[in-house]
py3Dmol code that shows the C-alpha trace and the ligand (Angstrom):
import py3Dmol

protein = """\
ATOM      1  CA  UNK A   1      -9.573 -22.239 -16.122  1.00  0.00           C
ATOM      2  CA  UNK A   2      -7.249 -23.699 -13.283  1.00  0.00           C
ATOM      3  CA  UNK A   3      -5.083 -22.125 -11.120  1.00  0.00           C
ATOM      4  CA  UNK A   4      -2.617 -24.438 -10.785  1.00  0.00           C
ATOM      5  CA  UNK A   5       0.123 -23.969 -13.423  1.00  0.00           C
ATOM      6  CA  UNK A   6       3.799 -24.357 -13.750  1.00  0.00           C
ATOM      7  CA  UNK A   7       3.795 -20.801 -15.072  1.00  0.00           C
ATOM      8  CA  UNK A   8       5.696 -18.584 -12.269  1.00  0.00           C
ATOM      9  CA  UNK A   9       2.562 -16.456 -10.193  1.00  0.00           C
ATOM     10  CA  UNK A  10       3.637 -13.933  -7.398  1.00  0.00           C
ATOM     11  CA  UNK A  11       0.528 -12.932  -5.700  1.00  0.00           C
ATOM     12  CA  UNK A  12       0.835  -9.609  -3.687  1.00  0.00           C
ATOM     13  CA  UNK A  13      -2.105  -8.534  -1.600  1.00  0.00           C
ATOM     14  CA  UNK A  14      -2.250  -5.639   1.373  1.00  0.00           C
ATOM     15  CA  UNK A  15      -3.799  -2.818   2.543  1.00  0.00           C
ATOM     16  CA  UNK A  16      -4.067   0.708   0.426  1.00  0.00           C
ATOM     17  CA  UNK A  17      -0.247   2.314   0.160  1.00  0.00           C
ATOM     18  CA  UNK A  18       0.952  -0.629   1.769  1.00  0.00           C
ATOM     19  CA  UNK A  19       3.786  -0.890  -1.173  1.00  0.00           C
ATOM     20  CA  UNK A  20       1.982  -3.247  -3.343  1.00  0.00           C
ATOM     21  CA  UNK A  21       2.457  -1.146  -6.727  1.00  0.00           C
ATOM     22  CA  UNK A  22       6.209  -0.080  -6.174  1.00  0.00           C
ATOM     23  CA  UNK A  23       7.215  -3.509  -5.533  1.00  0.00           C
ATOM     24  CA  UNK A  24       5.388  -5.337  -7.897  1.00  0.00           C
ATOM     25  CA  UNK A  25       6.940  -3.580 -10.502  1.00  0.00           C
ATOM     26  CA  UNK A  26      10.213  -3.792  -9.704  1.00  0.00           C
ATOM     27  CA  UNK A  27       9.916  -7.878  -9.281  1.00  0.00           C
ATOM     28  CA  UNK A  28       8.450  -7.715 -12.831  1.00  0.00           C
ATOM     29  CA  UNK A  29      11.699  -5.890 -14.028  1.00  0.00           C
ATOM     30  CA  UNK A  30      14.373  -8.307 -11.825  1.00  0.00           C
ATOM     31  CA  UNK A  31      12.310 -11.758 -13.113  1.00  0.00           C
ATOM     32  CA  UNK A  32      10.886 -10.783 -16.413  1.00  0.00           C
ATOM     33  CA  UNK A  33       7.069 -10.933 -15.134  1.00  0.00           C
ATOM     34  CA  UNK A  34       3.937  -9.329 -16.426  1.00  0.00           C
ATOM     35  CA  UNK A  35       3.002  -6.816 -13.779  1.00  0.00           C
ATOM     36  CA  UNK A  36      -1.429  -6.985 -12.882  1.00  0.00           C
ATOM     37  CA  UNK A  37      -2.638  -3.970 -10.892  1.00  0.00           C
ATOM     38  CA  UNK A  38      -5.561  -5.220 -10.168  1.00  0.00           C
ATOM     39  CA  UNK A  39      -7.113  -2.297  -8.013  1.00  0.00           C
ATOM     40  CA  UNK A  40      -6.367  -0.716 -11.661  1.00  0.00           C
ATOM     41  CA  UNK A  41      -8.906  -3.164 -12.823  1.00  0.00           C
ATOM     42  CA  UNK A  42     -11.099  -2.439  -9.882  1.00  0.00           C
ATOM     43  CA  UNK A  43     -10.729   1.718 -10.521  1.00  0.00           C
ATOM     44  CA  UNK A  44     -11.558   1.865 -14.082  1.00  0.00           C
ATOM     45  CA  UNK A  45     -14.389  -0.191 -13.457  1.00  0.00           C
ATOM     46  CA  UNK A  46     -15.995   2.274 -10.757  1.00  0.00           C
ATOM     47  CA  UNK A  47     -14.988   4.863 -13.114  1.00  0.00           C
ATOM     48  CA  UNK A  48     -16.763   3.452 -15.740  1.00  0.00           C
ATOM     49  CA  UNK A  49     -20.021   2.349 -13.548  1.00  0.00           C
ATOM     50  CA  UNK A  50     -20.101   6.204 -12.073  1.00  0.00           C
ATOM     51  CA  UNK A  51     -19.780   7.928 -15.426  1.00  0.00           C
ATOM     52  CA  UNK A  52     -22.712   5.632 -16.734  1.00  0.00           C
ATOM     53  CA  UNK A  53     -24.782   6.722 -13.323  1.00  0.00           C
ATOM     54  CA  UNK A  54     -24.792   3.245 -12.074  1.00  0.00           C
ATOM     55  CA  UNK A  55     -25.036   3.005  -8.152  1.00  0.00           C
ATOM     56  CA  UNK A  56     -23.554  -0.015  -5.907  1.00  0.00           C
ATOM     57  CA  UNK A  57     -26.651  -0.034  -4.172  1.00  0.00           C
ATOM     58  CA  UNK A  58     -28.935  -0.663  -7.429  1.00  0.00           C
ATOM     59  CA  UNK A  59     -28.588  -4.428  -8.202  1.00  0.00           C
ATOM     60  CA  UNK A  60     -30.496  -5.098 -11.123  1.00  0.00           C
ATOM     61  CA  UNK A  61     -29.140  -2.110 -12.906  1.00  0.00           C
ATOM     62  CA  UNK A  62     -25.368  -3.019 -11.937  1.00  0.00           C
ATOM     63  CA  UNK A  63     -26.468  -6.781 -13.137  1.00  0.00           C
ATOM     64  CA  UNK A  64     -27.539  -5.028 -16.555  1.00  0.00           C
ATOM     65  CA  UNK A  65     -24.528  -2.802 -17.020  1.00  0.00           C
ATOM     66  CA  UNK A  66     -21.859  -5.435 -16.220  1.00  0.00           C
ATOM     67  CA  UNK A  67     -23.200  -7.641 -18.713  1.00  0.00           C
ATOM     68  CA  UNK A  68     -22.650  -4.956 -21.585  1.00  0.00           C
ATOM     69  CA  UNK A  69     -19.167  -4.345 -20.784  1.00  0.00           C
ATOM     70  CA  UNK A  70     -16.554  -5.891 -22.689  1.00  0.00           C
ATOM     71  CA  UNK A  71     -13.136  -6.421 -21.026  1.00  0.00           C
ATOM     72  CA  UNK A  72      -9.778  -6.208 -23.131  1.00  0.00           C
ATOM     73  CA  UNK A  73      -5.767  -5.995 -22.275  1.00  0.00           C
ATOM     74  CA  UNK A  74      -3.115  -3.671 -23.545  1.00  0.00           C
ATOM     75  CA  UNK A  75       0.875  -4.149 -22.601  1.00  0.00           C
ATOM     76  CA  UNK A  76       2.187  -1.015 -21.557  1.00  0.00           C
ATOM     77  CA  UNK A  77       6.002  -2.056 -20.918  1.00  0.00           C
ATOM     78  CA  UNK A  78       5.187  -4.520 -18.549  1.00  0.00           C
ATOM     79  CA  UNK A  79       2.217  -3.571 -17.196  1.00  0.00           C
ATOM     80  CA  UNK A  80      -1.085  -4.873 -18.546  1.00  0.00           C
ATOM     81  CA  UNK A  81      -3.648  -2.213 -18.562  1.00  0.00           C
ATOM     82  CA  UNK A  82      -7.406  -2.834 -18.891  1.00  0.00           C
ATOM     83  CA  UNK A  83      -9.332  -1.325 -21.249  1.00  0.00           C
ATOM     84  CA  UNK A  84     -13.523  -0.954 -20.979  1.00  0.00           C
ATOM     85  CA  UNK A  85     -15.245  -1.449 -24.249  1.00  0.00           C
ATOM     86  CA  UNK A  86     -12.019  -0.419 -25.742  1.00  0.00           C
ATOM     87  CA  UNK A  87     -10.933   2.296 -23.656  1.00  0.00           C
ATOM     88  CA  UNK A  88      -8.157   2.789 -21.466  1.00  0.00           C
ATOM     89  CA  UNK A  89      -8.543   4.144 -17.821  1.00  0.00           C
ATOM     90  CA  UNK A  90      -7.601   7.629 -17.517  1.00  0.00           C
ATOM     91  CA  UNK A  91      -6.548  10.045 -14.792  1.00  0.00           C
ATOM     92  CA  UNK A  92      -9.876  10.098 -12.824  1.00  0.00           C
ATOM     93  CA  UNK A  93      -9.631   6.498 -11.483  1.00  0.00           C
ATOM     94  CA  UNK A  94      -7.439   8.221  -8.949  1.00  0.00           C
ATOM     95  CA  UNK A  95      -9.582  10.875  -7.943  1.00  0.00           C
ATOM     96  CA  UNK A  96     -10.831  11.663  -4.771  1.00  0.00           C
ATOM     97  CA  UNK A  97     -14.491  10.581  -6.739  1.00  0.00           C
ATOM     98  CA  UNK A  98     -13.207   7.213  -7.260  1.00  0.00           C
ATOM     99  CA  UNK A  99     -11.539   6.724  -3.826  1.00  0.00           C
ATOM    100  CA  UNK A 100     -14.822   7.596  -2.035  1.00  0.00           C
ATOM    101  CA  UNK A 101     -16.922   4.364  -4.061  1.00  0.00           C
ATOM    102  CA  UNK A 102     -14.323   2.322  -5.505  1.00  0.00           C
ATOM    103  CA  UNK A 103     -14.810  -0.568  -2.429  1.00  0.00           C
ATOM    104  CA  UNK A 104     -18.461  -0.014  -2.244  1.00  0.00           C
ATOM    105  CA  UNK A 105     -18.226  -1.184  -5.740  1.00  0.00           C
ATOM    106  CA  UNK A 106     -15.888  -4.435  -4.889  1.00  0.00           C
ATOM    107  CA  UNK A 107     -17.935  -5.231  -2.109  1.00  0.00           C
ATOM    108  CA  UNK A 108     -20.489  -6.470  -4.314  1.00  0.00           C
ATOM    109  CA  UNK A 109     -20.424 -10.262  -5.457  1.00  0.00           C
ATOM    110  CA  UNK A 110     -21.362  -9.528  -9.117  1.00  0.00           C
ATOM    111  CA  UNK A 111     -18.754  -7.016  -9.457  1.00  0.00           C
ATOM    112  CA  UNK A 112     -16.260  -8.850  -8.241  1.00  0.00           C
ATOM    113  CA  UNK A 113     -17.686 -12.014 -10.548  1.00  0.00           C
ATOM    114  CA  UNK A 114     -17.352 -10.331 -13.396  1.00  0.00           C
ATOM    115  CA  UNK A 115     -13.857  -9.688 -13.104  1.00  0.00           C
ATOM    116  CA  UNK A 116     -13.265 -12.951 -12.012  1.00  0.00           C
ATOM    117  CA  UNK A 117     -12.053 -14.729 -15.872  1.00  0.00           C
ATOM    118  CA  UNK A 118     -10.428 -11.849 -16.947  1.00  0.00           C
ATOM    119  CA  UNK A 119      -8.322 -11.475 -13.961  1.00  0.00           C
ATOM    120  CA  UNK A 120      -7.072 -15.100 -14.462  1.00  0.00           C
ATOM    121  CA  UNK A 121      -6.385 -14.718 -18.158  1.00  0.00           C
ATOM    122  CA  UNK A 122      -3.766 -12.343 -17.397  1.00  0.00           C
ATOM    123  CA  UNK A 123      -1.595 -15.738 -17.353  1.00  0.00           C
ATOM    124  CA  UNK A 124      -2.237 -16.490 -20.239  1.00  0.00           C
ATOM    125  CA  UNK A 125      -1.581 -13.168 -22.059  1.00  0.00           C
ATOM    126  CA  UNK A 126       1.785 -12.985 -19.953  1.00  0.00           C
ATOM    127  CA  UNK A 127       2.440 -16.521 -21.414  1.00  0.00           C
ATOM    128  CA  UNK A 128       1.554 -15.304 -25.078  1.00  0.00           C
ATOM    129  CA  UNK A 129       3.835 -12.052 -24.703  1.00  0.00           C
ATOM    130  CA  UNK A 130       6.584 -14.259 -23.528  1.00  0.00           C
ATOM    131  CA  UNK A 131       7.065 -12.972 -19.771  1.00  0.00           C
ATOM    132  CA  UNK A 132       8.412 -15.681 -17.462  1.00  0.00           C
ATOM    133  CA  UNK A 133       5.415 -15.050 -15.653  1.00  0.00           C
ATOM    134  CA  UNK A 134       3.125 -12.699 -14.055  1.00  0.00           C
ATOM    135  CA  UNK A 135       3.238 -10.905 -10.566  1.00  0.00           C
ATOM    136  CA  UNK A 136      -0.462  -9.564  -9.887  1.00  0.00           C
ATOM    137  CA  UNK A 137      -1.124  -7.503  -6.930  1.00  0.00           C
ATOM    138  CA  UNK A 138      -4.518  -6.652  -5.112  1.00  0.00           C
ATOM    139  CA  UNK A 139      -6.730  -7.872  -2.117  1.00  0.00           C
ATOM    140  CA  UNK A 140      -8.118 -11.483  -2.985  1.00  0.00           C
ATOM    141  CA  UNK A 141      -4.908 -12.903  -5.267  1.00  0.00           C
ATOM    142  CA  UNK A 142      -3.645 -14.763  -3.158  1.00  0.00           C
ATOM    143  CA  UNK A 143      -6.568 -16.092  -1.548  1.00  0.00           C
ATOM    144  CA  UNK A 144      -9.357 -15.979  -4.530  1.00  0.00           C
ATOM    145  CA  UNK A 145      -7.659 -15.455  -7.614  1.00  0.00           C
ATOM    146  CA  UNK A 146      -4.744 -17.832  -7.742  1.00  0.00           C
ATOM    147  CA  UNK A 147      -4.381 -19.715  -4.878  1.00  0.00           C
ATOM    148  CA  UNK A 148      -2.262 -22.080  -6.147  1.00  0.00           C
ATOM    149  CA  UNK A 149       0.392 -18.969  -6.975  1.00  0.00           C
ATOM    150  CA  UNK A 150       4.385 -19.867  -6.417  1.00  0.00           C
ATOM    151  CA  UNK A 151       4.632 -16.994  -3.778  1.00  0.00           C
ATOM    152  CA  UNK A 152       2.236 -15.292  -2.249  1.00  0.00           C
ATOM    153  CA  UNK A 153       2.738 -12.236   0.053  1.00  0.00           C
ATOM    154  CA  UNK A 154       0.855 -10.009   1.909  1.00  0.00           C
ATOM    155  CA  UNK A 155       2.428  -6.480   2.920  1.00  0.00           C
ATOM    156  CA  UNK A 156       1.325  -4.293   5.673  1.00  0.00           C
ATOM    157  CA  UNK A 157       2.244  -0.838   7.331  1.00  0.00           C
ATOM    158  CA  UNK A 158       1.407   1.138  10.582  1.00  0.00           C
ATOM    159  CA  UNK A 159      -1.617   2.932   8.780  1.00  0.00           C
ATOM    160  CA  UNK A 160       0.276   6.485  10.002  1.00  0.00           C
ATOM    161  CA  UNK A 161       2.835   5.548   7.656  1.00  0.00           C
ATOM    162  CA  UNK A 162       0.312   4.693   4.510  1.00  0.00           C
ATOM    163  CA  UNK A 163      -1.266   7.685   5.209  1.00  0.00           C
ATOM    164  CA  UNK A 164       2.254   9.841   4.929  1.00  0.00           C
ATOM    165  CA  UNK A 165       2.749   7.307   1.535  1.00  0.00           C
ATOM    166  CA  UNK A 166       0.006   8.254  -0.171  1.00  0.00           C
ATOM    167  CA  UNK A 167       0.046  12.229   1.027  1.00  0.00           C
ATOM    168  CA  UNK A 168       3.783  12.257  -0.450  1.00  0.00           C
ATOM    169  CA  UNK A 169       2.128  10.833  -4.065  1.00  0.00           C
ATOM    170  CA  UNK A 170       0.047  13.979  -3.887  1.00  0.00           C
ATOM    171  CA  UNK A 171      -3.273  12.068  -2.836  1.00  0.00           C
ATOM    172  CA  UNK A 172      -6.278  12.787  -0.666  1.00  0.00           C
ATOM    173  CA  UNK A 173      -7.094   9.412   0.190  1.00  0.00           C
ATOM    174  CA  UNK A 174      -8.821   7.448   2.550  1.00  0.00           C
ATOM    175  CA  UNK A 175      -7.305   4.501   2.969  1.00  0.00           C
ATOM    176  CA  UNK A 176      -8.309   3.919   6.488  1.00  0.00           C
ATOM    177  CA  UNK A 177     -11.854   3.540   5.527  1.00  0.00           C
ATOM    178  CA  UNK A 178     -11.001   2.000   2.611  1.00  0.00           C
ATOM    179  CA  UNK A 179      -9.423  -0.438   4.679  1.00  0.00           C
ATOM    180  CA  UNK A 180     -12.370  -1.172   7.093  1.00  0.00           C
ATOM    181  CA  UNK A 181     -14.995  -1.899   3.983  1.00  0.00           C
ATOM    182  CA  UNK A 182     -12.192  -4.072   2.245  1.00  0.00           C
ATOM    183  CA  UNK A 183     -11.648  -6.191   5.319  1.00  0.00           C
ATOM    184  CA  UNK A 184     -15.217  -6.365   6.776  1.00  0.00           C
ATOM    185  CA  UNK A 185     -16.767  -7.183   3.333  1.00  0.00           C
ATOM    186  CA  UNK A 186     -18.179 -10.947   3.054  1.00  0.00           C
ATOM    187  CA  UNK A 187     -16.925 -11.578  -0.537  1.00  0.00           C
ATOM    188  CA  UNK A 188     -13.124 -11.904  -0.838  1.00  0.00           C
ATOM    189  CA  UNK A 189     -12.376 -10.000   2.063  1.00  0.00           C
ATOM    190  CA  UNK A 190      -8.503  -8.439   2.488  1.00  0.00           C
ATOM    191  CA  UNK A 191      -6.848 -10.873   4.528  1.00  0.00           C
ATOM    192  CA  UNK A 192      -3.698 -12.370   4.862  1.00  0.00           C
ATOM    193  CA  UNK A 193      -4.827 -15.630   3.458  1.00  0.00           C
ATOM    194  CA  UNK A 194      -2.998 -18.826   5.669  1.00  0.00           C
ATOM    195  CA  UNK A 195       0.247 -20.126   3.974  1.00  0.00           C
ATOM    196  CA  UNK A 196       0.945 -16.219   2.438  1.00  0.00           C
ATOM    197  CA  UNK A 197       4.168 -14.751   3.691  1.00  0.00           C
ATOM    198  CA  UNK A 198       3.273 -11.798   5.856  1.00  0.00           C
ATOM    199  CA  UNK A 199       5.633  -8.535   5.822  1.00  0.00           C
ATOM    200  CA  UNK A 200       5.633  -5.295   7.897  1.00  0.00           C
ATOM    201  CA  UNK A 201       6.786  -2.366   5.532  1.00  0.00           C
ATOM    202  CA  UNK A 202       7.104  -0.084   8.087  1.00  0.00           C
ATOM    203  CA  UNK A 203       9.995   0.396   8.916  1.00  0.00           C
ATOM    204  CA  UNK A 204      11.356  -1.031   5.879  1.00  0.00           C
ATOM    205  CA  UNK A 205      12.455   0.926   2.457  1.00  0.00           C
ATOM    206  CA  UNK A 206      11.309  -0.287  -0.951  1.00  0.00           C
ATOM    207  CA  UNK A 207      14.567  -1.712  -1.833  1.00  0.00           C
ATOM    208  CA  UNK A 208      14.412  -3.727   1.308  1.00  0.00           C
ATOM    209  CA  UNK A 209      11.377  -4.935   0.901  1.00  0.00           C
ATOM    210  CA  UNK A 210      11.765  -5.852  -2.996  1.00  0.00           C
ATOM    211  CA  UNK A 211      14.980  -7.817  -1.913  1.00  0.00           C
ATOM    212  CA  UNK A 212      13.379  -9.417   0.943  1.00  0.00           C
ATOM    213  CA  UNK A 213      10.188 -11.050  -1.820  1.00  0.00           C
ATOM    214  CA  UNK A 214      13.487 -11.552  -4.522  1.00  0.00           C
ATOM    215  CA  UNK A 215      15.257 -13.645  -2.461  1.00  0.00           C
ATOM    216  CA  UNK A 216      12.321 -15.594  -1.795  1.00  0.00           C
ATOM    217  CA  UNK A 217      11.001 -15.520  -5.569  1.00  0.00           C
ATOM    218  CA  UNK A 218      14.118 -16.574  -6.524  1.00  0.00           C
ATOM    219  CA  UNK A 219      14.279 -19.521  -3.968  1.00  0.00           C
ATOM    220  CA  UNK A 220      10.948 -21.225  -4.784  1.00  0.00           C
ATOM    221  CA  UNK A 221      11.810 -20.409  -8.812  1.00  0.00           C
ATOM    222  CA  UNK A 222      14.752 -22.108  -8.713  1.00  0.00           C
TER     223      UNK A 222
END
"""
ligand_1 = """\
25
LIG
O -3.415 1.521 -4.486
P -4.294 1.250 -3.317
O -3.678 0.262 -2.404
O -4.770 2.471 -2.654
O -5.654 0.584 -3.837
P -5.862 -0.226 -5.154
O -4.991 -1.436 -5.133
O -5.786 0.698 -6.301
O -7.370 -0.756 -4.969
C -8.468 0.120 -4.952
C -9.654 -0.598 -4.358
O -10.043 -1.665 -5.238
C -9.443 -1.268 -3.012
O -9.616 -0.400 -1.920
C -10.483 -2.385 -3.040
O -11.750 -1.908 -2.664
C -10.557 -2.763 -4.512
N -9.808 -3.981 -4.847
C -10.354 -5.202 -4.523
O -11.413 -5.252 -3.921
N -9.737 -6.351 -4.915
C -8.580 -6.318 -5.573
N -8.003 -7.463 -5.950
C -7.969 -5.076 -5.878
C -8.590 -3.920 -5.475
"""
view = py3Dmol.view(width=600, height=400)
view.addModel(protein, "pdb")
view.setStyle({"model": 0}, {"cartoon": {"style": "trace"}})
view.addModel(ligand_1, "xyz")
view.setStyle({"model": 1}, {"stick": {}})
view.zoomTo()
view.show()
């Protein structure tokens, strides 16, 4: 499949609790776009991989299990949600479990491989559901997934302030060593890829920033 399409693509990458979720979905409300969490995607997968007793370390058996899993997409509102084998992520891919392996588990090529299609095909079920397009959030979108997206941003924060973020959602997280294996991992590392429009949350609220990546959506859109 390409990634170069007319079809509208915001790409949103950053850093855990850097604002990626909260804005996202309010740009898929103000433009009519199908909203992709794709550390959702990511989650549920580790989720899945941990409840079948599948280490990150243990290639061949990680090779063996991704090849039995079948990936599908619900619409929730505007979200698309991924379901494994039929089943939709629950609770527990925001656990303190999942937090602790989930970028162990997207360090690895074949993981990230196998979620390479379906990750793309979320254009294409935002096309059939009529959105005007899709805004898809993550690490690699802007860089891996669709290069070729209209806008592409990438959103940091002072990690002090991510960390008082995520503590507010009611979250033991840690996103500062989350952080360091996203960044220093040779596949699809987190980086602000060249061309993306960079933006320091920090000392910004969320309606600033959402106005701040409207005004520029709604620019290149026309
Ligand atoms: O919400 P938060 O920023 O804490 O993280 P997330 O977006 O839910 O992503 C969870 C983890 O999934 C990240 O720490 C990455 O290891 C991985 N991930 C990735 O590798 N590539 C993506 N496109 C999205 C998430």
């Amino acid at each position: 499949m390409t990634t170069t399409s007319p079809f509208p693509i915001v790409a949103i990458d950053g850093g855990a609790a850097s604002g990626k979720s909260s804005s996202a979905r309010s740009l898929a409300e103000r433009f009519n776009l199908l909203h992709v969490d794709t550390g959702s995607f990511y989650r549920h997968l580790t989720s899945e991989l941990l409840r079948q007793g599948v280490p990150s370390g243990d290639l061949p058996a990680l090779r063996a299990a991704l090849g039995r899993l079948e990936f599908s997409t619900r619409l929730e509102g505007r979200s698309a949600r991924m379901l494994i084998g039929g089943r939709p992520a629950g609770e527990e891919i925001r656990s303190q479990n999942v937090n602790a392996h989930v970028s162990h588990y997207a360090a690895v090529p074949e993981v990230r491989t196998a979620l390479l299609a379906y990750q793309r095909g979320q254009a294409e079920v935002a096309r059939q559901h009529g959105f005007r397009g899709l805004v898809m959030e993550g690490r690699d979108i802007g860089s891996v997934i669709f290069p070729d997206a209209s806008c592409r941003f990438f959103l940091h924060a002072d990690p002090a302030e991510r960390a008082r973020r995520r503590e507010q959602e009611g979250q033991t997280d840690s996103i500062a060593e989350r952080d360091r294996l996203d960044s220093s991992r040779p596949t699809a590392p987190l980086t602000c890829p060249a061309g993306a429009i960079d933006i320091d949350s920090t000392c910004l609220n969320l309606g600033q920033v959402v106005d701040l990546m409207a005004g520029i959506i709604a620019e290149k859109l026309g």
